[in-house]
C-alpha positions as CSV (number, residue, x, y, z in Angstrom):
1,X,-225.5,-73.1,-164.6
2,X,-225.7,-76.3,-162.4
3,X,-229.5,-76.6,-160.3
4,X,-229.7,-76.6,-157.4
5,X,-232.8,-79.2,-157.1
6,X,-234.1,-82.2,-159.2
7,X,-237.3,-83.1,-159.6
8,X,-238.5,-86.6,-161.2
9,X,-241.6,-86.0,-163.3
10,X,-243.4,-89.2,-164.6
11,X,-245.4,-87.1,-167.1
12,X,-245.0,-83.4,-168.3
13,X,-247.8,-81.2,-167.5
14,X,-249.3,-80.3,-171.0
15,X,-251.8,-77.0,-171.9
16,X,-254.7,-77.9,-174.0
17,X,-252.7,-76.9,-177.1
18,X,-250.1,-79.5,-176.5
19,X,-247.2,-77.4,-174.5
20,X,-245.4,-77.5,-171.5
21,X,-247.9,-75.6,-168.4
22,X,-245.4,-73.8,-166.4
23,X,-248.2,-73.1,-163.6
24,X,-248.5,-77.1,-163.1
25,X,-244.8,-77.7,-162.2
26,X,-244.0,-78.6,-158.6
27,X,-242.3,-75.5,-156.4
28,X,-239.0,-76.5,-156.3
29,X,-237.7,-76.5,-152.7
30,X,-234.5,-75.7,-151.4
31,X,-233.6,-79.2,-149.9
32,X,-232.7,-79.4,-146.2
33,X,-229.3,-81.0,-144.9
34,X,-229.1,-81.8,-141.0
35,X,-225.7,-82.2,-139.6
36,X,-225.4,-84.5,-137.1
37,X,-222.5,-84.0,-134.5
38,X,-219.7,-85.8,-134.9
39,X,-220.0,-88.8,-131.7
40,X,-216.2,-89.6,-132.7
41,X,-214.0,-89.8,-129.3
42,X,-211.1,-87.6,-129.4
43,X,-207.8,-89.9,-129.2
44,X,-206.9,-88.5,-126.0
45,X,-210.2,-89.2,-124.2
46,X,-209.9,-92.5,-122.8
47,X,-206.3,-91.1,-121.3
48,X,-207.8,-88.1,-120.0
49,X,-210.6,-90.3,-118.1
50,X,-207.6,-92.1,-116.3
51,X,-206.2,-89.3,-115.3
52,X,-208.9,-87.8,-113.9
53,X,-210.1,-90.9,-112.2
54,X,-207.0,-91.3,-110.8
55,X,-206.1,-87.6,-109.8
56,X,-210.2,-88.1,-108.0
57,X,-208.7,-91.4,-106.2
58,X,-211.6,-93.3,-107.9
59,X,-211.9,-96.5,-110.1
60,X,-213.5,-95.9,-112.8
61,X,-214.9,-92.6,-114.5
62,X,-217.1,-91.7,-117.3
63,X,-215.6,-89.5,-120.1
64,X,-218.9,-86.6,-119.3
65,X,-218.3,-86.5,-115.8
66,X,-217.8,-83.2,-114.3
67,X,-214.1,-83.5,-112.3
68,X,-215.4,-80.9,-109.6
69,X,-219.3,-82.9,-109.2
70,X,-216.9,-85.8,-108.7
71,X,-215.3,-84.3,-105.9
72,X,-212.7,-82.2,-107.5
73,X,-211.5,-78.9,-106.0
74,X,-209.0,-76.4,-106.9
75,X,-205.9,-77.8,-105.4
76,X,-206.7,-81.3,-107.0
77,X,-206.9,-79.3,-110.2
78,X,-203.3,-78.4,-110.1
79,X,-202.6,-81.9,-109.6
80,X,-204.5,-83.0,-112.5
81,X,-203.1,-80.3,-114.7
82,X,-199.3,-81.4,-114.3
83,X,-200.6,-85.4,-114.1
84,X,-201.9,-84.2,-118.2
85,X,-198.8,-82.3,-118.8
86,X,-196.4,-84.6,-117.9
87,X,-198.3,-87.6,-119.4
88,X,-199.1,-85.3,-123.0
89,X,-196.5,-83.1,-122.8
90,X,-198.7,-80.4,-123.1
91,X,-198.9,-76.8,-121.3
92,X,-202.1,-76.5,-119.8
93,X,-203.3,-74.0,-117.2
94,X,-205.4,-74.8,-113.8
95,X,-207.9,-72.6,-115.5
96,X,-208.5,-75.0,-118.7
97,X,-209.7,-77.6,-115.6
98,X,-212.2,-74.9,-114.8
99,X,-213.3,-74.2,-118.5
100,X,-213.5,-77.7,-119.0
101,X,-213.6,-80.1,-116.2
102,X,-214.8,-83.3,-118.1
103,X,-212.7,-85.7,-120.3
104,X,-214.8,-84.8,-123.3
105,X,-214.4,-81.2,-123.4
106,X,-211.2,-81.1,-122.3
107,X,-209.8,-83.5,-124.9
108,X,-211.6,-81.9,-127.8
109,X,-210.6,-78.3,-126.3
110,X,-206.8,-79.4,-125.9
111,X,-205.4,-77.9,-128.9
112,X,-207.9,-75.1,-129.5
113,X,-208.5,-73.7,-125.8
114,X,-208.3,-70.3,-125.5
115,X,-206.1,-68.8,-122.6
116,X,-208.6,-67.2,-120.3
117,X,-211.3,-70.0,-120.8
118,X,-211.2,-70.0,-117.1
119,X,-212.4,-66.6,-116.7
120,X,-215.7,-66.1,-118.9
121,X,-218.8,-64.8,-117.3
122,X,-220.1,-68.3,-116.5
123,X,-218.5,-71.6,-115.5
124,X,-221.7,-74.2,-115.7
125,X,-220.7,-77.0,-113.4
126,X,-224.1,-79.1,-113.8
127,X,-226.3,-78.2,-116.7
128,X,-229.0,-81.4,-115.9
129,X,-231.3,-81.3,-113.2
130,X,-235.0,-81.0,-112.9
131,X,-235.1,-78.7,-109.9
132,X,-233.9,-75.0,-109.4
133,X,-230.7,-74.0,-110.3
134,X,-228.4,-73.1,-107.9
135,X,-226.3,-69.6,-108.7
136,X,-223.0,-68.8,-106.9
137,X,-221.9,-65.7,-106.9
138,X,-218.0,-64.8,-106.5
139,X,-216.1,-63.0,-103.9
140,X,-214.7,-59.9,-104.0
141,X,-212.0,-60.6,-106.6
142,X,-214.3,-61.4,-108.8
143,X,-213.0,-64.9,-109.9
144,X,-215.5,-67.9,-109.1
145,X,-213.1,-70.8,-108.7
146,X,-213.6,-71.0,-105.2
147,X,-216.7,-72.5,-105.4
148,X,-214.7,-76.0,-107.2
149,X,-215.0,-78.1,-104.0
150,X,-218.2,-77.2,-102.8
151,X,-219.6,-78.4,-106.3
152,X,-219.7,-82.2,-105.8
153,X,-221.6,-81.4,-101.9
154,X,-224.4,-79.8,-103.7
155,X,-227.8,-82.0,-104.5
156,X,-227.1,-83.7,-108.3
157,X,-231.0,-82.3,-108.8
158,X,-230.4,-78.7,-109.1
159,X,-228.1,-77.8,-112.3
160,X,-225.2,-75.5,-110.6
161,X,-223.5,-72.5,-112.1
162,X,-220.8,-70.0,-111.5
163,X,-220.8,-65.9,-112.2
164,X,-217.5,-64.2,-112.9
165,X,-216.7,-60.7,-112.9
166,X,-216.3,-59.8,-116.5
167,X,-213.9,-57.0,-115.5
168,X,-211.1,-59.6,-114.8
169,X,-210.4,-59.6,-118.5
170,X,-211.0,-55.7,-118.8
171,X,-208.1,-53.3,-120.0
172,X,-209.2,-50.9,-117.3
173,X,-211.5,-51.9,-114.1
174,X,-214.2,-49.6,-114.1
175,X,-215.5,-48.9,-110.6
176,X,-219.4,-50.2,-109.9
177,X,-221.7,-50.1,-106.8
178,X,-222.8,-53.3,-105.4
179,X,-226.9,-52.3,-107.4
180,X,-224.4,-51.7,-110.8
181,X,-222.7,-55.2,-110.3
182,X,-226.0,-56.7,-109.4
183,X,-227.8,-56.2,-112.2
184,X,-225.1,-56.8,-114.4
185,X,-225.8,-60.7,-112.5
186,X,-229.3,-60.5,-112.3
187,X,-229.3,-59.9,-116.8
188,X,-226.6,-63.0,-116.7
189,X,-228.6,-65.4,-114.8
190,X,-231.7,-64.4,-117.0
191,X,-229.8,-65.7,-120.0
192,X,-228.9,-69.0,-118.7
193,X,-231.9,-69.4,-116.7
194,X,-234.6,-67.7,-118.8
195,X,-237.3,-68.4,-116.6
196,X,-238.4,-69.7,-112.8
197,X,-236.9,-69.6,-110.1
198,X,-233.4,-69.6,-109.1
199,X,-231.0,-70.5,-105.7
200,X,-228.3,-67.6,-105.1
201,X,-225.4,-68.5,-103.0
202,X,-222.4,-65.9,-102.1
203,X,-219.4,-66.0,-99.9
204,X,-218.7,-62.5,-98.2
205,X,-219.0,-59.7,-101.0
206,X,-220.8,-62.1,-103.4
207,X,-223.7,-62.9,-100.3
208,X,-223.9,-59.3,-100.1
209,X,-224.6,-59.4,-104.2
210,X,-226.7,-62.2,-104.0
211,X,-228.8,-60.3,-101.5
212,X,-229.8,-57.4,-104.0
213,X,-230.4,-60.1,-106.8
214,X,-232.9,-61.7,-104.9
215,X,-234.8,-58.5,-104.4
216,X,-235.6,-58.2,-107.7
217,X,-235.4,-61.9,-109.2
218,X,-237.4,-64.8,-108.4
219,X,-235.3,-66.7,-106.2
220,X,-236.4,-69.8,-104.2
221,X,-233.9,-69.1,-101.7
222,X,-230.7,-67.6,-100.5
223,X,-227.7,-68.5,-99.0
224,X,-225.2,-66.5,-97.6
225,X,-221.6,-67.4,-96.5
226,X,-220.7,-64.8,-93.7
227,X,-221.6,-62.1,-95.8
228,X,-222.3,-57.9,-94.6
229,X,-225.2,-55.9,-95.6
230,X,-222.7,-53.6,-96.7
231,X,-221.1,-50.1,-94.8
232,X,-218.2,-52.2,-93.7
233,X,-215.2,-49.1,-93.6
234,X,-213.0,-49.2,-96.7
235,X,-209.5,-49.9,-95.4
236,X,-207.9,-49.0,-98.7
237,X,-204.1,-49.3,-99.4
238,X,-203.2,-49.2,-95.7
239,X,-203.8,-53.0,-95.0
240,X,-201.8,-54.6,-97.7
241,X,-202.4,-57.9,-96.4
242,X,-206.1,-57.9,-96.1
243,X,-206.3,-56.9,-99.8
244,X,-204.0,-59.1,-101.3
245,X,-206.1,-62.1,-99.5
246,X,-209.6,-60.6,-100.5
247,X,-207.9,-60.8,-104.5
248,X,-205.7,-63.8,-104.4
249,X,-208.4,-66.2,-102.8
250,X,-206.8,-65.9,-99.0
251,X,-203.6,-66.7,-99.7
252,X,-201.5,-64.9,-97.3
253,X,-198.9,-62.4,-98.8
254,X,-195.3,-62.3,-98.6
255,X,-194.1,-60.8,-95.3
256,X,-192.2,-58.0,-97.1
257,X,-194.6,-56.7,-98.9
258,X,-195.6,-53.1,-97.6
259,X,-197.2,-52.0,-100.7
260,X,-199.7,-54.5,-103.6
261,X,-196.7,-55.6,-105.7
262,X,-196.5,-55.5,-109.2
263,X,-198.5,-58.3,-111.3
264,X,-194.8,-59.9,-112.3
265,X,-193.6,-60.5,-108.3
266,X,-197.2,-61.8,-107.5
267,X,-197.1,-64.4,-110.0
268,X,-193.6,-65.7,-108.8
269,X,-195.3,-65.9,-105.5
270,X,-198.2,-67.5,-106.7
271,X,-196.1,-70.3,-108.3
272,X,-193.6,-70.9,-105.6
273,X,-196.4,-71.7,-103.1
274,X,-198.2,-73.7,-106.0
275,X,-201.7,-71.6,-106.1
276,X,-204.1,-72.6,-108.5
277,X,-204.1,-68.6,-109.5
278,X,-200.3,-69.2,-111.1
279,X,-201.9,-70.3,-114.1
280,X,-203.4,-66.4,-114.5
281,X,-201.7,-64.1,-116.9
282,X,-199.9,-61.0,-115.1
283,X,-202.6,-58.4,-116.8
284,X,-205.5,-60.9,-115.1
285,X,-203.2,-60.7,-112.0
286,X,-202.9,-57.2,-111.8
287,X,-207.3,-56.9,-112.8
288,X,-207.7,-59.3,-109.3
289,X,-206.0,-57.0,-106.9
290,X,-207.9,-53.7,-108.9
291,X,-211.3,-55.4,-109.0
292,X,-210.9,-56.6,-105.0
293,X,-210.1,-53.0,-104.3
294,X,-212.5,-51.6,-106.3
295,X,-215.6,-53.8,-104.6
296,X,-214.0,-53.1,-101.2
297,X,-215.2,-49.7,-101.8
298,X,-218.1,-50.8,-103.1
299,X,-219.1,-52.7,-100.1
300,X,-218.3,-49.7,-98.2
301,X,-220.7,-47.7,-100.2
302,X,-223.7,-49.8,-99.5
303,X,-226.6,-50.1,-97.6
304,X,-228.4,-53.5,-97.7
305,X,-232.9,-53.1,-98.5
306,X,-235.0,-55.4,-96.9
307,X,-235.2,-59.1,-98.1
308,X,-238.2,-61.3,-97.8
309,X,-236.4,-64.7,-99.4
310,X,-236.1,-67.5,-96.9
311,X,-231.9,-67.3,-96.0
312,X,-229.5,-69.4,-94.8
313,X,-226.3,-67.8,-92.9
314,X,-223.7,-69.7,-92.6
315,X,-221.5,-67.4,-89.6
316,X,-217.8,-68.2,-90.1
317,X,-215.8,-68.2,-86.4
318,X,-215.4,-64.9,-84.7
319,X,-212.6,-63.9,-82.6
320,X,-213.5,-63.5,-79.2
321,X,-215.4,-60.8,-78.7
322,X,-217.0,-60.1,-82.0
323,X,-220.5,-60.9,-83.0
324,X,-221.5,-63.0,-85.4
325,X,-221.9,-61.7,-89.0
326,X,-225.8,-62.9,-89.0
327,X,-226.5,-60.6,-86.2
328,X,-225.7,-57.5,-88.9
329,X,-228.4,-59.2,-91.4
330,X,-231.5,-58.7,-88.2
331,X,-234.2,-56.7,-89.4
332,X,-233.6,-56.9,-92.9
333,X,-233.7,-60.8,-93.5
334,X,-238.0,-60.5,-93.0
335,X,-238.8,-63.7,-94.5
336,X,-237.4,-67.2,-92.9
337,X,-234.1,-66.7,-91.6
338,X,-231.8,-69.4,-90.5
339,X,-228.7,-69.4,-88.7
340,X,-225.7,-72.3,-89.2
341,X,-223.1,-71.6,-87.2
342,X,-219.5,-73.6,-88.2
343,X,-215.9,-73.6,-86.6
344,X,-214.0,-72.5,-89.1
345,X,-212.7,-68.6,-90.2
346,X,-213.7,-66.4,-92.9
347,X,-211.2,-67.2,-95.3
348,X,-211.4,-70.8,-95.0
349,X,-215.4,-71.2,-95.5
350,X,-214.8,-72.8,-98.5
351,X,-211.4,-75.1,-98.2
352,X,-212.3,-79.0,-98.4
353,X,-212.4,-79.6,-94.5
354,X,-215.1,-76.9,-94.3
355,X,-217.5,-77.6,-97.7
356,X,-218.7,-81.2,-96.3
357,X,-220.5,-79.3,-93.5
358,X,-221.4,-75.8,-95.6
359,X,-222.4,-78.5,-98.3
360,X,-225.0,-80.5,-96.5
361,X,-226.4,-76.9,-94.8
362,X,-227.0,-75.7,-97.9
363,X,-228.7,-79.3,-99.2
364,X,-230.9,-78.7,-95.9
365,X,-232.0,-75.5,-97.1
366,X,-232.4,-75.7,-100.3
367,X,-234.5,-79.4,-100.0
368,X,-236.8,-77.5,-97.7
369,X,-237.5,-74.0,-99.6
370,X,-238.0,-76.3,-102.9
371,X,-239.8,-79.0,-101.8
């Protein structure tokens, strides 16, 4: 048998009648190894840092920085993603941006990346900072990417993460109410931000979300992006259209279309007018579309409790004659609530000319209620 420890002795311990005492030898102790993670750059990290830098417009980058904190968004990710194919001959997805937006993780990640990286629960953006973290929640289809270009217009302070809707990579989508879905969040935040206080940010369904969170989590403050306090009328299958934009990010569907087409005929669409949602599997497609639906009714379902966080509203443009969403959220915002209104639509809250304005709102906001 070989030991498994060694032990130098200068002298053997002896009993009084000259043999070895057992009871004086030294405990032998399982030694202790450390393994210290390998610093080695990946061959392709320098090249990746090029490409980013250049795909960013910018001179120089370094291999940990976050593409999206650096002023990346999603459209600029399908850029980047055929700049690396082309130049690696490689097949990556838009989504392996999202799963790993920085040269280091996406060069050791290259070969061993698994398909629906983009889509797992959390998509942590900025993991330093000293201050609260900031929490967005997604939209009604569930997927967070939207939230890529208003990352780098956030305060570099407050670490910055993104929920997903862990349905998207479901078999089945199960139906939930908005207080199912929300403490489904409020248990996912706990685990990446085990303790203190937290900043939740949603755009239309995911405001409404971040709303019931805060009732029940300590959150610093809240910031909601034309969102409802729910009761909104469930259109259902009759407005094809609206659907297909609440699941596929706004995009506007294909004049023919009279009924959701199936998964296949959405991704050819999806690829012809060169969406970052291409890159999604037909099953994921087909989960979008089910889980948009399914919080539609959700919404409809739903009747906001009163909220004593300080909130900012950020009210989208209304066509003429409509009120502004903000006006839904009086008398049950009861703390601080502030008003921001901005010129541009509901779907477009979050496209790079709007997120410079939403951006420094939300820096306002946030400065203030944490100071």
């Amino acid at each position: 048998m070989t030991p498994t420890t060694l032990h130098h002795l200068t002298t053997w311990p002896l009993t009084p009648n000259g043999k070895l005492d057992h009871t004086q030898l030294p405990t032998p102790t399982k030694p202790t190894t450390t393994t210290t993670p390998s610093t080695t750059p990946h061959p392709h990290e320098h090249l990746l840092t090029t490409l980013f830098a250049t795909t960013l417009n910018l001179p120089t980058l370094n291999t940990h920085d976050n593409f999206f904190t650096q002023g990346g968004n999603s459209l600029l990710a399908i850029r980047l993603t055929n700049h690396i194919n082309t130049t690696l001959n490689l097949n990556l997805n838009t989504q392996d941006i999202f799963a790993h937006p920085t040269p280091t993780t996406l060069a050791h990640h290259l070969y061993s990346a698994s398909p629906r990286d983009g889509l797992r629960r959390v998509l942590s953006y900025r993991t330093t900072g000293s201050r609260a973290p900031i929490v967005m929640l997604p939209a009604a289809n569930g997927l967070g990417w939207c939230w890529s270009g208003l990352i780098s217009h956030l305060p570099e302070d407050h670490p910055a993460h993104v929920l997903q809707d862990a349905r998207l990579m479901s078999e089945q989508v199960p139906p939930r109410s908005v207080a199912e879905l929300a403490a489904e969040y409020r248990e996912l935040i706990r685990e990446i931000v085990p303790s203190g206080p937290v900043i939740l940010v949603g755009w239309s369904f995911g405001g409404t979300l971040a709303q019931r969170i805060a009732a029940s989590l300590d959150t610093a403050a809240l910031v909601l992006l034309d969102s409802h306090p729910g009761g909104l009328p469930d259109p259902g299958e009759t407005d094809v259209a609206e659907l297909l934009a609440t699941a596929l990010d706004g995009l506007e569907a294909a004049e023919h279309w009279r009924t959701v087409p199936p998964p296949a005929e959405l991704a050819e669409h999806l690829r012809r007018v060169g969406s970052p949602l291409a890159s999604l599997d037909e099953q994921v497609l087909g989960n979008l579309v089910a889980v948009a639906r399914e919080n539609r009714r959700a919404m409809a379902a739903h009747r906001a409790g009163p909220s004593s966080v300080p909130t900012l509203f950020v009210d989208a443009k209304q066509p003429d004659g409509y009120a502004p969403a903000s006006d839904w959220w009086r008398g049950i915002a009861t703390g601080s609530f502030e008003t921001h209104q901005v010129r541009f639509g509901h779907l477009d809250l979050l496209h790079s000319d709007a997120v410079p304005e939403i951006g420094a709102a939300i820096t306002r906001k946030i400065t203030y209620a944490t100071a």
